[in-house]
Each structure stands twice: as C-alpha cells, then as structure tokens.
Backbone as ProteinMPNN parsed JSONL, in Angstrom:
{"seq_chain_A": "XXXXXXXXXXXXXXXXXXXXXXXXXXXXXXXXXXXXXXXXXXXXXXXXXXXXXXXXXXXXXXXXXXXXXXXXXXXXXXXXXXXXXXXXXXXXXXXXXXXXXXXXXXXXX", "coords_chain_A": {"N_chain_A": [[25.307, -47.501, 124.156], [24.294, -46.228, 127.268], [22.405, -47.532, 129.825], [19.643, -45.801, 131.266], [17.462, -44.666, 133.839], [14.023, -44.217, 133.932], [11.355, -42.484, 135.132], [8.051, -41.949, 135.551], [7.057, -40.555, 137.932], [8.119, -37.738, 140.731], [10.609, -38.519, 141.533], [13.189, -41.216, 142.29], [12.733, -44.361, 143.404], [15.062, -45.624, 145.908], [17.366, -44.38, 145.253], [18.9, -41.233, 145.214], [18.49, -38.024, 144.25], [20.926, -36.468, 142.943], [21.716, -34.02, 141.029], [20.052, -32.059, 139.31], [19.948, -31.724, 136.013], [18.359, -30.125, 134.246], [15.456, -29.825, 131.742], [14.916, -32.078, 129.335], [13.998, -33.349, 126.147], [11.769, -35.136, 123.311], [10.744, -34.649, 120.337], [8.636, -35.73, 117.426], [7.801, -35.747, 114.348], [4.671, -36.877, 112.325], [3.311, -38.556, 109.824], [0.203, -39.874, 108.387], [-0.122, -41.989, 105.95], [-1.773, -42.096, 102.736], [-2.353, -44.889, 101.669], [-2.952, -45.729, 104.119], [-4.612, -44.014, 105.461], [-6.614, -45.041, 104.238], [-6.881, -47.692, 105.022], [-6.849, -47.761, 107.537], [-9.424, -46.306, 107.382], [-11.167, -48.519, 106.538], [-10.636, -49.888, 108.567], [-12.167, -49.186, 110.452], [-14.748, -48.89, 109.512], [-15.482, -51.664, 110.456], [-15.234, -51.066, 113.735], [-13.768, -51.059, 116.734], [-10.641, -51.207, 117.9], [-8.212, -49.592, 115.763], [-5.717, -51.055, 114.335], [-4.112, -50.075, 112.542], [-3.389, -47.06, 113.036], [-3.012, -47.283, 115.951], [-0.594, -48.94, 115.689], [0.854, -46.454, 114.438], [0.857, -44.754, 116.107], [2.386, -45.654, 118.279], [5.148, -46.007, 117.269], [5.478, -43.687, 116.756], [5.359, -42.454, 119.646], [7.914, -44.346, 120.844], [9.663, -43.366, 119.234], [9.849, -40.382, 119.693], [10.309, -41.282, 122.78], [13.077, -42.158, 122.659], [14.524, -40.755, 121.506], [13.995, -38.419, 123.778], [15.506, -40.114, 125.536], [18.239, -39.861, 124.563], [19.076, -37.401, 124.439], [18.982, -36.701, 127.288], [20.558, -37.996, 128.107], [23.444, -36.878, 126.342], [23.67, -34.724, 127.963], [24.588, -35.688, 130.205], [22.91, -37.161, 132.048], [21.509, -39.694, 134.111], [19.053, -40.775, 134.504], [15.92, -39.971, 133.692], [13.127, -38.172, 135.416], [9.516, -37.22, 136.235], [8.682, -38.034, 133.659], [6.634, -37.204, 130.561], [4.121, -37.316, 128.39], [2.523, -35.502, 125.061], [0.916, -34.876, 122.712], [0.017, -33.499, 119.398], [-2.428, -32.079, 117.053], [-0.633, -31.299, 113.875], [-1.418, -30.447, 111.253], [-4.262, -31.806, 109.153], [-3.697, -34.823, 109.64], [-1.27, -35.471, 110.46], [0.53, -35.393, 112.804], [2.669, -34.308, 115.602], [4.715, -35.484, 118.165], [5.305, -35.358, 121.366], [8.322, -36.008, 123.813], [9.074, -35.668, 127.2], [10.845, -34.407, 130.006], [12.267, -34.569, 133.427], [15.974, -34.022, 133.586], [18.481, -35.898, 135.547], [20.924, -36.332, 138.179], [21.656, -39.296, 139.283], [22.1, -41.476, 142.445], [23.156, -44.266, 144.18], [20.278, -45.165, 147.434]], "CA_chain_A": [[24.55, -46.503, 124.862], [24.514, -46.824, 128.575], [20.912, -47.561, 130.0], [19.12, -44.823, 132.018], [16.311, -44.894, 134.419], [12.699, -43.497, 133.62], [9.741, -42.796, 135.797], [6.783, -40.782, 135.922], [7.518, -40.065, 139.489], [9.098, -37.039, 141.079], [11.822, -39.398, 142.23], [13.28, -42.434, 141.726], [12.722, -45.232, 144.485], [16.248, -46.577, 146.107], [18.374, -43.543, 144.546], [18.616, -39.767, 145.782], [19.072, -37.19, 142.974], [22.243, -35.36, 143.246], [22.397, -33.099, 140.068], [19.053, -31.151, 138.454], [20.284, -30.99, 134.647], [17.324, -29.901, 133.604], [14.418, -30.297, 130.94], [15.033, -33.178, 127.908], [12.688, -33.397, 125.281], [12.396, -35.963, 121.996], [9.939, -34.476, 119.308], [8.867, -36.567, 115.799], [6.381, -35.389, 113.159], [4.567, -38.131, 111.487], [1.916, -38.486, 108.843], [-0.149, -41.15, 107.606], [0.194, -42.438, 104.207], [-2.917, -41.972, 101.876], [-2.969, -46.113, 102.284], [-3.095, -45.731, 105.708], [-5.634, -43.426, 105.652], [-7.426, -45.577, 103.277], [-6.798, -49.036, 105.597], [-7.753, -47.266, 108.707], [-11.026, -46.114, 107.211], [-11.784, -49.832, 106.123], [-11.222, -51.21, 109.688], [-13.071, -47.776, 111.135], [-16.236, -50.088, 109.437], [-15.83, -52.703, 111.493], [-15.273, -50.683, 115.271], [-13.0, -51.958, 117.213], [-8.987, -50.821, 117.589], [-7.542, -49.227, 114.04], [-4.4, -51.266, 114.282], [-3.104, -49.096, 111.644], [-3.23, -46.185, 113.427], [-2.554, -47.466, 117.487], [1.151, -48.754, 115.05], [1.608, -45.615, 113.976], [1.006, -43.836, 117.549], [3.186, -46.409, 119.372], [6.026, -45.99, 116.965], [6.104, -42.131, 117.182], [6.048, -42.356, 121.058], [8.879, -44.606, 121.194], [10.843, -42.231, 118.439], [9.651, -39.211, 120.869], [11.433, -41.155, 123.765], [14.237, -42.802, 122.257], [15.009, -38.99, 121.595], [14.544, -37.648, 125.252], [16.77, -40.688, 126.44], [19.634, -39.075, 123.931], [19.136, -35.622, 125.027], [19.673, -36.575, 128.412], [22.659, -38.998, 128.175], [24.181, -36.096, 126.396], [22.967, -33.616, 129.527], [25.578, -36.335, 130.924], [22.085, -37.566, 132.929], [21.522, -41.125, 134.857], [17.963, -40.727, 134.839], [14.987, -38.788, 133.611], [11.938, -37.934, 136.038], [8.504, -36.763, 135.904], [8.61, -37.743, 132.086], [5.399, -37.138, 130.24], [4.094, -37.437, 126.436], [1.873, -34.442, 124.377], [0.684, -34.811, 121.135], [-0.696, -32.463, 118.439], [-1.956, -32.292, 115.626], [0.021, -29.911, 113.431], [-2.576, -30.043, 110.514], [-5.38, -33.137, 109.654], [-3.205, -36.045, 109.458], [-0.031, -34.658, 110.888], [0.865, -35.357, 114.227], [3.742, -34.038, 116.406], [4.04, -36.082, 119.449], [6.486, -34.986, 122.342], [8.349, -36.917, 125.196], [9.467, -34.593, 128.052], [11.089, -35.369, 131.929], [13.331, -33.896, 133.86], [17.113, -34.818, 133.297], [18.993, -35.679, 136.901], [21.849, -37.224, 138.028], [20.889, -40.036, 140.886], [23.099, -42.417, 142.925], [21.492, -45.417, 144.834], [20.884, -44.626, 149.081]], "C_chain_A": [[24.215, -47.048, 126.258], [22.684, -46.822, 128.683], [20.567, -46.511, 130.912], [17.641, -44.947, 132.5], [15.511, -44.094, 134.051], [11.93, -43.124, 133.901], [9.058, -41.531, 135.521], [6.762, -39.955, 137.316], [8.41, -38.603, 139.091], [10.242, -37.327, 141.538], [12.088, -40.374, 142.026], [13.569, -43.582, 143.031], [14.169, -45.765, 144.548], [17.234, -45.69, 145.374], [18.01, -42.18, 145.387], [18.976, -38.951, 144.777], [19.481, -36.441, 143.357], [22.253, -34.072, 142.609], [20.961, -33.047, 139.539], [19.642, -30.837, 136.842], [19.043, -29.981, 133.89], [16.627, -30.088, 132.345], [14.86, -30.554, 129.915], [13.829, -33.065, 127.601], [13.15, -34.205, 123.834], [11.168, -35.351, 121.277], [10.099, -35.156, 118.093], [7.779, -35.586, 115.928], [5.993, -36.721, 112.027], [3.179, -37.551, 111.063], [1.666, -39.384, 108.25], [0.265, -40.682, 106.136], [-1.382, -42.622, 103.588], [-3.258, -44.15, 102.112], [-3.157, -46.638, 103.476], [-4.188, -45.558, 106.158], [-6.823, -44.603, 105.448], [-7.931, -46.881, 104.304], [-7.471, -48.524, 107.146], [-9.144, -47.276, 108.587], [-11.595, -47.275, 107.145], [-11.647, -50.2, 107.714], [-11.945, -50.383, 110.693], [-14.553, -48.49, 111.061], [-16.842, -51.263, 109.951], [-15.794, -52.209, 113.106], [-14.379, -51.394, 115.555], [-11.388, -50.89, 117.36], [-8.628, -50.504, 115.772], [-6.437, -49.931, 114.286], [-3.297, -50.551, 113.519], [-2.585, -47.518, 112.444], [-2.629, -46.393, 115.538], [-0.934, -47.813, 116.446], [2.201, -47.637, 114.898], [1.986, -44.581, 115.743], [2.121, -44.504, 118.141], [4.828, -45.872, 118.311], [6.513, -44.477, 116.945], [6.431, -42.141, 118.233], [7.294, -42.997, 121.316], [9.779, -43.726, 120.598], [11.069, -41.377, 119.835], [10.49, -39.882, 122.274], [12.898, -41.667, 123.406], [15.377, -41.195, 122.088], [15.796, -38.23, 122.818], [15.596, -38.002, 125.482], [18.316, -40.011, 125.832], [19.56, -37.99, 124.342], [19.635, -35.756, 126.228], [20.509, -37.486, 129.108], [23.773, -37.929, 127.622], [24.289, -35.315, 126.864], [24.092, -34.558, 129.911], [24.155, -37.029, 132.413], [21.85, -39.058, 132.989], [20.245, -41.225, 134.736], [16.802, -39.542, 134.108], [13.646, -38.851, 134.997], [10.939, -37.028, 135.498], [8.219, -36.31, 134.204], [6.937, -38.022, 131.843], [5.741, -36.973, 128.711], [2.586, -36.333, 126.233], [2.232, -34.812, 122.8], [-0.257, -33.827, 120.29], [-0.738, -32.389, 117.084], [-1.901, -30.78, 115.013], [-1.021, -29.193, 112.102], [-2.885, -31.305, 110.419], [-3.814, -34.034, 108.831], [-1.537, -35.982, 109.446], [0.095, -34.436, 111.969], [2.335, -35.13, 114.72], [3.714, -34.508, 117.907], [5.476, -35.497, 120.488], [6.692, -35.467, 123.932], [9.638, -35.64, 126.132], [9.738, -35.109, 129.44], [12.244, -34.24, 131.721], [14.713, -34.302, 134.141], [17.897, -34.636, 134.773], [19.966, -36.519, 136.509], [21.398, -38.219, 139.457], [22.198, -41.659, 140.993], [22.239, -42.85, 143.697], [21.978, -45.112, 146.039], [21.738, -45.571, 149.61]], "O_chain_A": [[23.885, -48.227, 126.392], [21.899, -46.295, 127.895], [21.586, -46.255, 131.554], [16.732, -45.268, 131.734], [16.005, -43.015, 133.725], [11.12, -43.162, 132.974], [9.491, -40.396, 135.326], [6.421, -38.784, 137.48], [9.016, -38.277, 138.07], [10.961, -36.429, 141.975], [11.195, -40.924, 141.383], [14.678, -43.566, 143.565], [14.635, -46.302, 143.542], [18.077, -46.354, 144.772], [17.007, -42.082, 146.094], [20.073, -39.275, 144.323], [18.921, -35.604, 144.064], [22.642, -33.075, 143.217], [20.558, -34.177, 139.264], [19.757, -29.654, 136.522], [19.242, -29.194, 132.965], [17.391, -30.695, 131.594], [15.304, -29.623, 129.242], [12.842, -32.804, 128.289], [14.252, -34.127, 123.29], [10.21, -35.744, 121.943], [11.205, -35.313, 117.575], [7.178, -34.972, 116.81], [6.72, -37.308, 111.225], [2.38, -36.718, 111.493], [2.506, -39.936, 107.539], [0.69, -39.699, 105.529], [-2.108, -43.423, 104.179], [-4.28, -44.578, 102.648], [-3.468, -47.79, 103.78], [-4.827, -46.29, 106.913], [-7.677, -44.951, 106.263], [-9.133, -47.12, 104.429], [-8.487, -48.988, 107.663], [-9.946, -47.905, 109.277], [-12.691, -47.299, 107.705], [-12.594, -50.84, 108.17], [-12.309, -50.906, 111.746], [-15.327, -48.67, 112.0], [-17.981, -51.729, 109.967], [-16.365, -53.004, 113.854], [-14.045, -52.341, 114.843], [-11.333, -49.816, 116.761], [-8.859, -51.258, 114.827], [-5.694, -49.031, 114.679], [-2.089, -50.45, 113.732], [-1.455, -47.048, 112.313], [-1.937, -45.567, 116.132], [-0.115, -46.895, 116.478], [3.424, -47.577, 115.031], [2.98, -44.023, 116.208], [2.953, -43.713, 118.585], [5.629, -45.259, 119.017], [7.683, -44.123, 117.086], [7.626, -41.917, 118.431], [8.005, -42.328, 122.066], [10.684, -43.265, 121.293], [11.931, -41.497, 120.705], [11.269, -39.128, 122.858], [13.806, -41.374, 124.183], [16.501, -40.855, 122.458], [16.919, -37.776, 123.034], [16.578, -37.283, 125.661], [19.285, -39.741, 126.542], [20.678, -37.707, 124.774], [20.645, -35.11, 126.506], [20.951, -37.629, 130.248], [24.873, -37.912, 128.174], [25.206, -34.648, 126.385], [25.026, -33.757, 129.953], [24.537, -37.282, 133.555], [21.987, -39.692, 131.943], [20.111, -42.424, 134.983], [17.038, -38.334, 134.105], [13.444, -39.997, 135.398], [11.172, -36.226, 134.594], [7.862, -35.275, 133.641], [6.181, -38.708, 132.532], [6.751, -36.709, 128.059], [1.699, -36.339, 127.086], [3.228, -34.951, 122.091], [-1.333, -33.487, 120.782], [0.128, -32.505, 116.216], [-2.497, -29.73, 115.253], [-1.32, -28.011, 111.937], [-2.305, -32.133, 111.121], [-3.194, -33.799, 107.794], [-0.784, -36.388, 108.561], [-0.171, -33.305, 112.376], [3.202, -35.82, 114.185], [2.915, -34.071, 118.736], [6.584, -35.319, 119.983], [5.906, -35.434, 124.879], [10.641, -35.053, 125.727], [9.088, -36.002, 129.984], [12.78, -33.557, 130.848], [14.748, -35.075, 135.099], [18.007, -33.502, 135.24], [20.157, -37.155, 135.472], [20.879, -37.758, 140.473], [22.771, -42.404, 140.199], [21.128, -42.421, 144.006], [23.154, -44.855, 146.295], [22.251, -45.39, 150.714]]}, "name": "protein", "num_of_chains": 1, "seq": "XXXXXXXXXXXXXXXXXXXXXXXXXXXXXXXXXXXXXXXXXXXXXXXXXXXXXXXXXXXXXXXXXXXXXXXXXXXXXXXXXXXXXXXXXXXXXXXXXXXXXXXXXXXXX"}
C-alpha cells in the first residue's frame, strides 16, 4: 500500500493540489465488552484516565482512518485534506466513530 499524505489543513505545505476527488470517509462501530464495562467502572473509583476505555477510543480512530486512507487510494488519491474525526453514540455503549478529509491529487511545487 503506497503511503499518502494527511493534514488537517486546507492544503498541503510544498505540494499544489491538482485533482479534487472528493469526500473519503472510514466508519467502525464498536462496543465495550461487559468486562470492559466492568474494568472501566473499577478504575472510574480511582479518577484518573480509564485506560480501558482511552484503548478502546484510540483503536476505533485508527480503524476509522486506516479506512479513509483506503477509500482514497482507491479514489486513485495522493493525499487527503481537511481530515476530521466525529463520534456517536449509536445507543449506551455503542459508539460509531468517523474519519472524514477531502481526497486530492497533489504534486510537490
């Protein structure tokens, strides 16, 4: 899989975007696990970071982009811009998280 550039930006520094493919998107659905729940709540008693739950967030967002980046390698795109992440929950303990940018084609100036 070839590598492809990423930014938050409307643009990509040291490139000019040639080609507008337009809007990639990677969606997951994830749901804790009843011992999840359970292990969360226990370190909920101490304050602090849930590690159980920042794991589970980080590993949906990467799904959610690992996604986009396929959507817009098969767009035939060099690049995404002005990518952004949205999450929701679909019901309690049921999250849908979504990674979104705009798929271009960009050559360096």
């Amino acid at each position: 899989m070839a590598q492809i550039a990423v930014t938050t930006a409307n643009d990509l520094s040291g490139y000019k975007i040639v080609r507008h493919l337009g809007v990639v998107r990677g969606i997951t659905v994830r749901s804790r696990s009843i011992l999840g729940n359970l292990g969360g709540a226990l370190q909920s008693l101490f304050g602090g970071n849930i590690t159980l739950f920042t794991e589970l967030a980080e590993k949906a967002r990467a799904e959610a982009f690992d996604l986009m980046v396929q959507h817009a390698q098969a767009m035939g795109a060099n690049a995404v811009i002005a990518m952004r992440y949205e999450s929701n929950d679909i019901m309690d303990g049921i999250t849908e998280v979504l990674a979104y940018g705009t798929a271009v084609v960009v050559e360096p100036l």
